[in-house]
Structure formats: structure tokens, C-alpha cells
C-alpha positions as CSV (number, residue, x, y, z in Angstrom):
1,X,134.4,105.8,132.3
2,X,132.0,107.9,134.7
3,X,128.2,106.9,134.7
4,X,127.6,110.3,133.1
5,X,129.9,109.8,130.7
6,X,127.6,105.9,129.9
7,X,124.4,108.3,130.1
8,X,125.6,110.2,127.0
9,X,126.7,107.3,125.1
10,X,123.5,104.9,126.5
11,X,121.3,108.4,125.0
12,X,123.0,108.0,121.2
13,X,121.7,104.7,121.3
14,X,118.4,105.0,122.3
15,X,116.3,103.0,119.3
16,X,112.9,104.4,117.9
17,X,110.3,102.5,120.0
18,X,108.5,99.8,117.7
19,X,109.6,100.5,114.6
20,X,113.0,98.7,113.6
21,X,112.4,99.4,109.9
22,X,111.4,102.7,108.2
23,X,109.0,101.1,105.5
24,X,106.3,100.0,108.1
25,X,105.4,101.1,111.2
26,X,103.1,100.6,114.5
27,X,101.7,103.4,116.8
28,X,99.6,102.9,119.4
29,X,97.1,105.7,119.7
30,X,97.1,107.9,122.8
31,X,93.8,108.2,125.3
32,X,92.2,110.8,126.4
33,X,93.3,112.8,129.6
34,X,91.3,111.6,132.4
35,X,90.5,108.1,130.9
36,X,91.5,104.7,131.4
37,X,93.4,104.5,127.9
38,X,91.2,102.1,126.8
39,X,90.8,102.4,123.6
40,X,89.7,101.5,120.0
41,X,90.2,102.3,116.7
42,X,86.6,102.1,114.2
43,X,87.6,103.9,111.2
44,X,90.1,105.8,109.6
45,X,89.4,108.5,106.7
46,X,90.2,107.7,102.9
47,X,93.1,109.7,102.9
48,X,94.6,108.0,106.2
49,X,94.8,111.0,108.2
50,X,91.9,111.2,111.0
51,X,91.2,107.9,112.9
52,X,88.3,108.0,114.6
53,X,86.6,105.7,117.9
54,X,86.5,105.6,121.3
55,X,88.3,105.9,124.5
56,X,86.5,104.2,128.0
57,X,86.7,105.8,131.8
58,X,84.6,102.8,133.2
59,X,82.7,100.5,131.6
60,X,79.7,102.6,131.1
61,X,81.5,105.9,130.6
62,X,82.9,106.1,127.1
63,X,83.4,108.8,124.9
64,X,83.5,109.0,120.5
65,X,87.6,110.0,120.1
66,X,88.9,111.4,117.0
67,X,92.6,111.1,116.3
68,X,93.7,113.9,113.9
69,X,97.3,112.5,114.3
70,X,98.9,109.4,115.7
71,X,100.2,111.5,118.8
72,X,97.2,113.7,119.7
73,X,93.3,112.9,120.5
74,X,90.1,115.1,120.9
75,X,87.2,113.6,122.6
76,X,83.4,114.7,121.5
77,X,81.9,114.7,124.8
78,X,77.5,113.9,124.5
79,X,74.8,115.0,124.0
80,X,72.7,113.9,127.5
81,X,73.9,113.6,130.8
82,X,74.4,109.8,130.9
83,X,78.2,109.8,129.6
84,X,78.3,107.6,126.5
85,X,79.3,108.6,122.5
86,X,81.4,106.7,120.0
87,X,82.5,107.0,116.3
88,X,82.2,104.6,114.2
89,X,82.3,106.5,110.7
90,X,84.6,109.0,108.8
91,X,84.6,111.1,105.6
92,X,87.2,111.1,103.5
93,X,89.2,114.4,105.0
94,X,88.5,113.3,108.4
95,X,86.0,116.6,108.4
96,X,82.6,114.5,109.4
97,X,81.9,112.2,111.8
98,X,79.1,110.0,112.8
99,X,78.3,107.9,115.4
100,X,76.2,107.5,118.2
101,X,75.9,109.2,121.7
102,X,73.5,109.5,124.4
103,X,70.7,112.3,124.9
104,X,68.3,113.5,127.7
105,X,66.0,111.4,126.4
106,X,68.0,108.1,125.0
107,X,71.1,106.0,125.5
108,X,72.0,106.2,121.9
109,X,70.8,108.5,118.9
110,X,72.7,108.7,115.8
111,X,75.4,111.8,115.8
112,X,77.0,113.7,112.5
113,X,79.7,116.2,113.5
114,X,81.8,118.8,112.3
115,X,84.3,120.9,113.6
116,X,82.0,124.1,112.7
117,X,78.6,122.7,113.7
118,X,79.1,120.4,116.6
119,X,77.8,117.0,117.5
120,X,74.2,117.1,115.8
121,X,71.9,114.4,116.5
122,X,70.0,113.0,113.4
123,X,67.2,111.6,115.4
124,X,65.1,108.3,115.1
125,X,62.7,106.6,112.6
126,X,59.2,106.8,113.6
127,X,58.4,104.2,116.0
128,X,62.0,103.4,117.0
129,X,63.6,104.9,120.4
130,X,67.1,104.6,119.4
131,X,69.4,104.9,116.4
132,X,73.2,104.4,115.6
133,X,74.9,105.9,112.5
134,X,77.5,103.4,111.1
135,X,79.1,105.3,108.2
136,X,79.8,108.6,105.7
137,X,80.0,109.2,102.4
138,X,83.5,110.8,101.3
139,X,82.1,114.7,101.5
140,X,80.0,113.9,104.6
141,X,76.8,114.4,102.8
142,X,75.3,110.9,103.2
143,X,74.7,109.1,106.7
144,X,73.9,105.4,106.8
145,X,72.6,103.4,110.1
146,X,69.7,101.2,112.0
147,X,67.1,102.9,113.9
148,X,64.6,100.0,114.2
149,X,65.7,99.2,110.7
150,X,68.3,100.2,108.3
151,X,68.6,104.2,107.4
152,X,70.1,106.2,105.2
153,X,70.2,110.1,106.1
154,X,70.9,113.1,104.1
155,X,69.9,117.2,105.1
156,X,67.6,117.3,102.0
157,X,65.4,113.9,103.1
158,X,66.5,112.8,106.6
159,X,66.2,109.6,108.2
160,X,64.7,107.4,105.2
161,X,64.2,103.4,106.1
162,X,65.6,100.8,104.3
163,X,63.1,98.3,105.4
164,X,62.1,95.6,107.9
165,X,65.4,94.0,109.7
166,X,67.5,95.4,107.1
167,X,71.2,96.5,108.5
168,X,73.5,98.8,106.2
169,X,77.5,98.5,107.4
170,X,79.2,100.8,104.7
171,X,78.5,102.5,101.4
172,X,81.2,103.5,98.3
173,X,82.6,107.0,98.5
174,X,80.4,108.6,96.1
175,X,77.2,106.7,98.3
176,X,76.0,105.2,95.3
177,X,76.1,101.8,96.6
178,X,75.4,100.6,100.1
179,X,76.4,97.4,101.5
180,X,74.5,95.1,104.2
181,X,72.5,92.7,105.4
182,X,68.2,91.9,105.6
183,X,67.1,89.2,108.0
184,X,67.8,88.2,110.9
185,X,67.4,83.7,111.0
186,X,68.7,83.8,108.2
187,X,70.7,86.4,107.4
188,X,71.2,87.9,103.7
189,X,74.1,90.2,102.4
190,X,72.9,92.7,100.4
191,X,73.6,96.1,98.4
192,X,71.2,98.9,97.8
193,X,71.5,101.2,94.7
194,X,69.2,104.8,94.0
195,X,70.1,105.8,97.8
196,X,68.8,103.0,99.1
197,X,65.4,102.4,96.6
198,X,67.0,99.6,95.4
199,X,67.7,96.0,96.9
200,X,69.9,93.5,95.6
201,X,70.8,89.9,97.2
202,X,74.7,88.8,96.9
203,X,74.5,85.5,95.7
204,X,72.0,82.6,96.4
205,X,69.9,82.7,99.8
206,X,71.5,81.2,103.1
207,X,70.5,77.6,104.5
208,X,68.6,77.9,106.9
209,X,71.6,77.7,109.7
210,X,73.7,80.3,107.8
211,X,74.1,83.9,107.7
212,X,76.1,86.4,104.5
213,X,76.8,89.9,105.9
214,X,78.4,92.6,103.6
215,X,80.7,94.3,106.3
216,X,82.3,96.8,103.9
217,X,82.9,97.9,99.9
218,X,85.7,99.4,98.3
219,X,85.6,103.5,98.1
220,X,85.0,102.4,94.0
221,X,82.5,100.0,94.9
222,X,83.7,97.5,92.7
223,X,84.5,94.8,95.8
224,X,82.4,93.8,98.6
225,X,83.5,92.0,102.1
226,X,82.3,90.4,104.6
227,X,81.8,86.4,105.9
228,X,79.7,83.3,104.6
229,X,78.7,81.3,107.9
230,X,77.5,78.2,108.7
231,X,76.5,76.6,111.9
232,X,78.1,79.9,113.2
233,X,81.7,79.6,111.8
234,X,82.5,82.5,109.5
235,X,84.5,82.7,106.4
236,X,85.9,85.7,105.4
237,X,84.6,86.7,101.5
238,X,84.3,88.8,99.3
239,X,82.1,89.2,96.2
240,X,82.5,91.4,92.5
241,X,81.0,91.2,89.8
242,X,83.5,89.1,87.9
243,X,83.6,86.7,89.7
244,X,80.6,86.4,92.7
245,X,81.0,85.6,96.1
246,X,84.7,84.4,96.5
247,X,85.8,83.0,100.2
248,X,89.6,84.9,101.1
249,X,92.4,82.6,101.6
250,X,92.3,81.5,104.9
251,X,94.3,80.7,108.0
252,X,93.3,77.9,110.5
253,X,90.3,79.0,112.5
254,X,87.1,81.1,111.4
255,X,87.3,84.5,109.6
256,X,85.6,87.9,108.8
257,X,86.7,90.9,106.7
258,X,85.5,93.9,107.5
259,X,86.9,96.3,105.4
260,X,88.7,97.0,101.7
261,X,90.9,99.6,100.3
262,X,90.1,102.5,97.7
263,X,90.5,99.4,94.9
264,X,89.6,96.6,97.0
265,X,92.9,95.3,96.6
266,X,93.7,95.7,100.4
267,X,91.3,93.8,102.6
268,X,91.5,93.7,106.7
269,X,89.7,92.3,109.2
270,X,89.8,89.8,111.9
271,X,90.3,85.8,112.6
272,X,89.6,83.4,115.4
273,X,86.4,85.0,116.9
274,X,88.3,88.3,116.5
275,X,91.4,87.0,118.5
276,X,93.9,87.9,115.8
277,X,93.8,91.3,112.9
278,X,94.3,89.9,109.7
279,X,95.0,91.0,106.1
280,X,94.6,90.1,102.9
281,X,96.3,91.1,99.3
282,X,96.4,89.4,96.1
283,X,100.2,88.6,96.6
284,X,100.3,87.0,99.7
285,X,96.5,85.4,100.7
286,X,95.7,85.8,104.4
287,X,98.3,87.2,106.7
288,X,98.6,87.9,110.1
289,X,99.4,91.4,110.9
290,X,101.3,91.2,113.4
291,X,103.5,88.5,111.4
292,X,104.0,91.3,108.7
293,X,105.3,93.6,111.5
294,X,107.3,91.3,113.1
295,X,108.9,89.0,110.6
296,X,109.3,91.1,107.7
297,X,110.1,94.8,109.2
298,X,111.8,93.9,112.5
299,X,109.0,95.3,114.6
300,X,108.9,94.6,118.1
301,X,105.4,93.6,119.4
302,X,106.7,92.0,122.7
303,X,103.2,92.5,125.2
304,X,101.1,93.4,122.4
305,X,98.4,91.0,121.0
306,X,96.6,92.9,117.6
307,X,93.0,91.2,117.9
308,X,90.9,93.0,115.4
309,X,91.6,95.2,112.1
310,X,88.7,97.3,111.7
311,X,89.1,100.0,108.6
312,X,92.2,100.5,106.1
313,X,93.1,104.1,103.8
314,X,92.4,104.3,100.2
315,X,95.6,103.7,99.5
316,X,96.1,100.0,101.7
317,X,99.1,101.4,103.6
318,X,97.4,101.9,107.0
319,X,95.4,100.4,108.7
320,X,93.6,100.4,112.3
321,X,92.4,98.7,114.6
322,X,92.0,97.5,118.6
323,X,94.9,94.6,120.5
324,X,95.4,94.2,124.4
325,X,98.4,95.6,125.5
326,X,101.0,93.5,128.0
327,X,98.1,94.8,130.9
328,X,95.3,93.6,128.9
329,X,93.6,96.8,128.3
330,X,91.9,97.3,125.1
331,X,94.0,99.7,123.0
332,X,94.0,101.5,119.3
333,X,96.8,100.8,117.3
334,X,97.5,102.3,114.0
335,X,99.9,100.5,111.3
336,X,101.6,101.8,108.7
337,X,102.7,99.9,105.7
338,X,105.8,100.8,102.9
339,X,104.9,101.1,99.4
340,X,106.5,97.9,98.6
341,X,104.8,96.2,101.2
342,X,100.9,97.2,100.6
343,X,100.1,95.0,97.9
344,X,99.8,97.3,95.2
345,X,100.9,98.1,91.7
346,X,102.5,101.6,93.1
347,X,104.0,102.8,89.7
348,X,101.2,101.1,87.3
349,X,103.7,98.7,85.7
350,X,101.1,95.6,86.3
351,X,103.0,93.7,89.1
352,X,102.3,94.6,93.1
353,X,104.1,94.4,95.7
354,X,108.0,92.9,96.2
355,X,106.9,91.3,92.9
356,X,106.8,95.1,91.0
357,X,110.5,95.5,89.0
358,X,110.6,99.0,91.1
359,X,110.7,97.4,94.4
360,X,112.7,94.3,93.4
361,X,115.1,95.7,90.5
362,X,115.5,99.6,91.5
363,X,114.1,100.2,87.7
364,X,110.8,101.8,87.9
365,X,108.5,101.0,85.5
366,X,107.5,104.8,85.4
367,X,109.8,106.8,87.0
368,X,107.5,109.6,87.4
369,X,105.2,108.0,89.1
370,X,106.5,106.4,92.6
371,X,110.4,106.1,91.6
372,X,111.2,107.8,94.8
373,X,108.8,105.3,97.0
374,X,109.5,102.3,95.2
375,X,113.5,102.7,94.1
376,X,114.9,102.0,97.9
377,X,119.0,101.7,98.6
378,X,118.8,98.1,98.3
379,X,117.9,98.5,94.7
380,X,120.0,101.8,93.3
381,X,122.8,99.3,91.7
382,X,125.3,100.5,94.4
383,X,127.7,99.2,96.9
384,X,126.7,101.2,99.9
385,X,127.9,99.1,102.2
386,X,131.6,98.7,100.8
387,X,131.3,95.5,101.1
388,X,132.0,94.2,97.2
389,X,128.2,93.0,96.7
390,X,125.9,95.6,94.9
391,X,122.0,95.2,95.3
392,X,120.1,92.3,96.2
393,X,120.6,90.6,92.9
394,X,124.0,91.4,92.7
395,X,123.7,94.4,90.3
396,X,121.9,92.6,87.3
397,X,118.9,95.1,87.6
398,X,121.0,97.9,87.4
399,X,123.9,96.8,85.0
400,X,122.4,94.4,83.0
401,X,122.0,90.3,83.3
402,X,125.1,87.9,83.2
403,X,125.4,85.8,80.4
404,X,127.0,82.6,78.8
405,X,129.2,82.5,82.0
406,X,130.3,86.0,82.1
407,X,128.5,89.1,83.9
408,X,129.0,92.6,82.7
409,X,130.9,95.3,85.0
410,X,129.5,96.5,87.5
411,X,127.2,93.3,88.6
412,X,128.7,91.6,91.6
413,X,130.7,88.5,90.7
414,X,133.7,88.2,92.8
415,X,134.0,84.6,91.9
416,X,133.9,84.6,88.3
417,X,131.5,82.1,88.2
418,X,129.2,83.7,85.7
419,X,126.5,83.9,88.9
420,X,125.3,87.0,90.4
421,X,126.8,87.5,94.0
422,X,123.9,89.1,95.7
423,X,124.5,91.3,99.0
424,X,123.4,89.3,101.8
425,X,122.0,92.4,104.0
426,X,119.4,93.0,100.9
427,X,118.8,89.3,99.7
428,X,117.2,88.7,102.5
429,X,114.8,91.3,103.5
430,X,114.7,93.0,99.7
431,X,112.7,96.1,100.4
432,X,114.3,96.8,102.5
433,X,115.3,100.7,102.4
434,X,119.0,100.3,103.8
435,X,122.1,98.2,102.1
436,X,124.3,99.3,105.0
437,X,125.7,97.4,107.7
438,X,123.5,97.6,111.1
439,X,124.6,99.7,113.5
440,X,126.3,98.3,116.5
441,X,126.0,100.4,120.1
442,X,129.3,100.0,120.9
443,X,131.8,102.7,121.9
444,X,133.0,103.1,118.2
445,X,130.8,105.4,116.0
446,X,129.3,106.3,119.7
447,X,131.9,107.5,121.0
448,X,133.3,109.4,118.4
449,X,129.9,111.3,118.2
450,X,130.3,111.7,121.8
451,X,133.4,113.1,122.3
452,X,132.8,116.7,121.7
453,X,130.4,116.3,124.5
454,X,132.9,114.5,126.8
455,X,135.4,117.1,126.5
456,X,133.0,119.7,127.5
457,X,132.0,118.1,130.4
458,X,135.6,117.1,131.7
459,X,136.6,120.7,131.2
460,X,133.7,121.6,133.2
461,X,134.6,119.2,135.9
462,X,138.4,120.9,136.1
463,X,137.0,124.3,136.4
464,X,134.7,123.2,139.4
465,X,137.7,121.2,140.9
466,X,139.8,124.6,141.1
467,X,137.3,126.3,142.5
């Protein structure tokens, strides 16, 4: 066979890069034209569409980067002449952004922008020099940050101080409740209600070698994150009113979440003295990310080291974040998790996750609700593989259970043992959204696609030979 002819067939084969499995994915973000590529990844809005950060051309040029897709990136330039802006916060549309850049007469004032108005500066408190705005209320109307202190900033008030070494981190989409820390040796986390009039402590004063930081809240404010540290090794926690400060399920080495879904049910953040992104849902404890990718979706993440998850979507099915690639530049990545994979009760029938009947049975608990998202091939009570097993349970979803020895038709039993045969390419990887045999990249399939092609070509090559 001629080397064109292997191009064509080598082309059919060519695999998506990364993704191995359609219910998750992983993108890393694109840089800026110009720049180093050296990226990372703050926020992302409640709806999961805008990511917003930075991108580096040295190490003390950088500019704020908004991602309004995984494949494209706009940069927000400054507002001085010393080159230096990032993002850090995001409204819920991905309309507002905040941040901080530098001015003519700073290195760093707090920024809100908008596609209409323009990187705005919000200015300082009085007696401070600087300022940083750290996050945005879901319509963009309320700005929290430090400036000397802890701010919050709307157009009707401006800059208003929290207070002496207090440090807001995130607020609940609505703004109603702000989440944070006061002192410094030791450190406090806190919430503030009335736009910041009121203070409460979470839970009981730190020794004196300890520190509790609120890093983020849920958009519905009903869970808080953040660490517990003593001696300076952090636990990830998180605290409701239920039940108080809880620590996460843990894996060996310190921990800090920074970040919850709309419900809270969805936690991210980072482990090891943010060597390693890590997640958290009520199914599975702490999990690596990169172990979610790689061991239950097939993703390859060869070069790739995901150090630090930094914000997640209402909704728990992506998340973002910063990793070193194989060259050890800093880059954003974006991940993007199935519906039976986030962790969540997707059709309201009380169970999350693999463990909701419309992920594991293929009967949805409310078929109007998330039948399409959560009813995948491995669960429609056929055989589409043709190979005599139906379903990962062998059928008994879909046709009923077998009983006192025999199973009803239509449930896989090719044994007649009374006992379920379940399809091997679904039992093990059950949400999985194909029952079908892999595809090989052989010259079978391949080459029958290819053959149209090949003809062409060859009668090409006869018509130049006579001439």
C-alpha cells in the first residue's frame, strides 16, 4: 500500500486529543497572542461559560484574560503604563469582571469591567495606596476586596470598609452573605451579613498557632469552605449550619478548599501545599482530579500535573483551575464532568451520582427532567453490541429482576443459572455512554471508509500516467 494511501487511513484514525470518553473532558485554555502561554485559571461564571484569569509575558508583565470559550481568549490590557492586570472574579453570565491592574499612579487598584464600559478602576480606601477586588455578585452589582482592609463596593456607596485586618474571599450570588477571614496571628473565618454591617465568627476562636479562613460559599449560601490550620498544616473544611465546622475527607498530606458549587454539593480545591487539584462530593470524599480523568473516563494526562482547582459552575460539572504542563509552564485547564459523574441528584430522585437509578438502571426517576443526560447506552435495556449481554446488570433494570432461579425475557442469562449475565464493556465503567465494542484502527472498518477515497486517487494516478 502507497504512504498516501497509510496517510488517509492514519487520518480516519486520528483520536480526539485528551478526551477518551464523551462524559468528561479536559481542555487546556489557550494564551494570549504574544505571551508566554503561561497561564491560570481564577474563576469561572455560575453558568460555566466565561473563565476568567491571567496569562504572563515575563514575570512582571501579566495581563487579566477572559476566556468566553475553551478555544478563544481576550486579554484586558491596564490601566497604567507598568504592564500588570489580573481577574480574579466573575458574575454569573460572564458579563462583569473584577480584578486588579496597575495605574499611573499604583501597581494595583481594584478593576470592574464590562464589555460596554471598559476596565473601571474602583479606587482605594482612605489611607490605603492599593486595593484588589476578589469577587462579584451574580448581576455584577456588588464588588468585594482588601484595600488596607476588607471592602465591599457597590455604584450607590463605593468602597465601604469592613474593618481592621479583615479579608473577604467570596460572597453568595444574591451578596447577601460574605465569607472571610479578621486577624492576622491568629486568623478567624468569618461571614458578614447587611452588606457587610454585620460580623459573625465560624466556630470557636483559633489557638494561638492556628488560622480558619472562609475561602468560598455556595451561590445559595448555605455551605461555607475553606481550611482549619494548625502549626501551619491546613485541613480542608467546610462549615453549615447543621452541622458547624466539618473537616472534608481527606487524602495524605495537608488540604484547602477553595470553592463550592451552586448547592455546595461540589467542593474543589487543592492538596499538598497546592501540588495536587482536588475534589470533593458526598459520594466519593476527597478525590484527586486528575484520578477522576484518568481512571474513570480514560483521559490521557501523560505530561500534565493538575496542581490547584480554583472555582467550579453552579451546576458542579466544571471546574478550573492551573497544572504545569510536560515544560513546566504554568497553564489553565478547564474540566468538564458528565451528569453521572458530578455528584449530584440530576433528576431529583434523592440518590447522586452512579448511585442515582437513572445513571445505574437506564429508569429515570423523572423522565422529564434529565432522562436524556442521565439514561446513557449502557443503561437503555439493549444489546448494542450484539454480543448476547444487555446492560450492565444484564437487563434487570429494564426488564424486570430475576427470581426464584429464573429471569424474565429479555434479561441476559445465557446460562440459565437464574443470575444476571451483565455485559462486560458496561460493568465495568457503568456510565459509561457507549455498550459497543471499541474501535480497533485496523484496515477493517478503515478501510472500507477509505475506499471511495482510494479509488479516486488511483484513478487520478492512471490519468497522469497516460499523460
Amino acid at each position: 500500500m502507497s504512504r498516501t494511501h497509510l496517510t488517509v487511513l492514519a487520518l480516519l484514525c486520528v483520536a480526539t486529543p485528551f478526551s477518551a470518553d464523551a462524559t468528561a473532558r479536559f481542555v487546556p485554555l489557550p494564551g494570549l497572542p504574544g505571551y508566554l502561554d503561561v497561564t491560570a485559571a481564577f474563576d469561572i461564571s455560575g453558568d460555566g461559560a466565561v473563565v476568567v484569569g491571567r496569562d504572563a509575558r515575563s514575570g512582571s508583565h501579566w495581563q487579566a484574560a477572559v476566556w468566553p470559550s475553551e478555544s478563544s481568549i481576550f486579554g484586558l490590557w491596564f490601566l497604567g503604563s507598568s504592564p500588570r492586570s489580573r481577574a480574579f472574579g466573575v458574575s454569573e453570565d460572564g458579563s462583569v469582571v473584577v480584578g486588579e491592574t496597575s495605574t499611573e499612579t499604583s501597581s494595583n487598584i481594584a478593576f470592574r469591567w464590562t464589555e460596554s464600559g471598559g476596565m473601571v478602576p474602583l479606587g482605594t480606601l482612605p489611607g490605603a495606596t492599593s486595593s484588589v477586588a476578589r469577587g462579584v455578585s451574580a448581576d455584577g452589582s456588588i464588588v468585594i476586596g482588601t484595600s488596607g482592609q476588607g471592602f465591599v463596593w457597590t455604584a450607590a456607596t463605593g468602597m465601604v470598609g469592613l474593618g481592621e485586618d479583615t479579608s473577604p474571599s467570596d460572597m453568595s450570588a444574591d451578596g447577601a452573605v460574605i465569607v472571610g477571614s479578621i486577624g492576622i496571628a491568629p486568623q478567624q473565618a468569618v461571614y458578614w451579613l447587611d452588606g457587610g454591617a454585620t460580623l459573625v465568627p465560624l466556630g470557636d476562636p483559633p489557638p494561638a498557632n492556628g488560622r480558619t479562613r472562609a475561602e468560598g460559599v455556595s451561590a445559595d449560601s448555605t455551605v461555607i469552605v475553606g481550611f482549619s490550620s494548625i502549626d501551619d498544616f491546613p485541613e480542608a473544611v467546610k462549615w453549615t449550619a447543621e452541622d458547624g465546622l466539618v473537616v472534608l475527607p481527606d487524602l495524605p498530606g495537608s488540604s484547602l478548599a477553595r470553592a463550592a458549587s451552586g448547592d455546595g454539593t461540589i467542593i474543589v480545591g487543592d492538596g499538598s501545599n497546592a501540588s495536587v487539584a482536588l475534589m470533593w462530593d458526598p459520594v466519593h470524599g476527597a478525590r484527586r482530579i486528575a484520578d477522576v480523568l484518568q481512571n474513570d473516563h480514560g483521559i490521557d494526562l501523560a505530561g500534565w500535573r493538575l496542581r490547584v482547582a480554583t472555582a467550579v459552575s453552579d451546576d458542579g460539572r466544571k471546574i478550573v483551575g492551573y497544572a504545569d504542563d510536560s515544560e513546566f509552564y504554568e497553564r489553565a485547564w478547564l474540566v468538564e464532568l458528565g451528569a453521572c459523574n458530578d455528584g449530584q441528584d440530576n433528576d431529583g430522585d434523592g440518590a447522586p451520582d452512579h448511585l442515582d437509578p437513572a445513571c445505574s438502571s437506564g429508569v429515570p426517576a423523572a423522565p422529564d427532567l434529565d432522562a436524556a443526560i442521565e439514561n446513557p447506552e449502557c443503561q437503555d435495556g439493549l444489546n448494542n453490541d450484539g454480543d448476547g449481554l444487555i446492560d450492565y446488570d444484564g437487563g434487570q433494570s429494564i426488564f424486570g429482576a430475576c427470581a426464584n432461579g429464573t429471569c424474565p425475557p429479555g434479561v441476559s442469562d445465557p446460562d440459565a443459572d437464574g443470575v444476571a449475565d451483565p455485559d462486560p464493556h458496561c460493568a465495568n465503567k457503568p456510565w459509561r455512554n457507549d455498550e459497543r465494542k471499541p474501535k480497533s484502527c485496523g484496515l477493517g472498518a478503515e478501510l472500507l471508509a477509505a475506499l471511495p477515497l482510494l479509488r479516486a486517487i488511483a484513478a487520478r494516478r492512471r490519468l497522469d500516467a497516460r499523460d
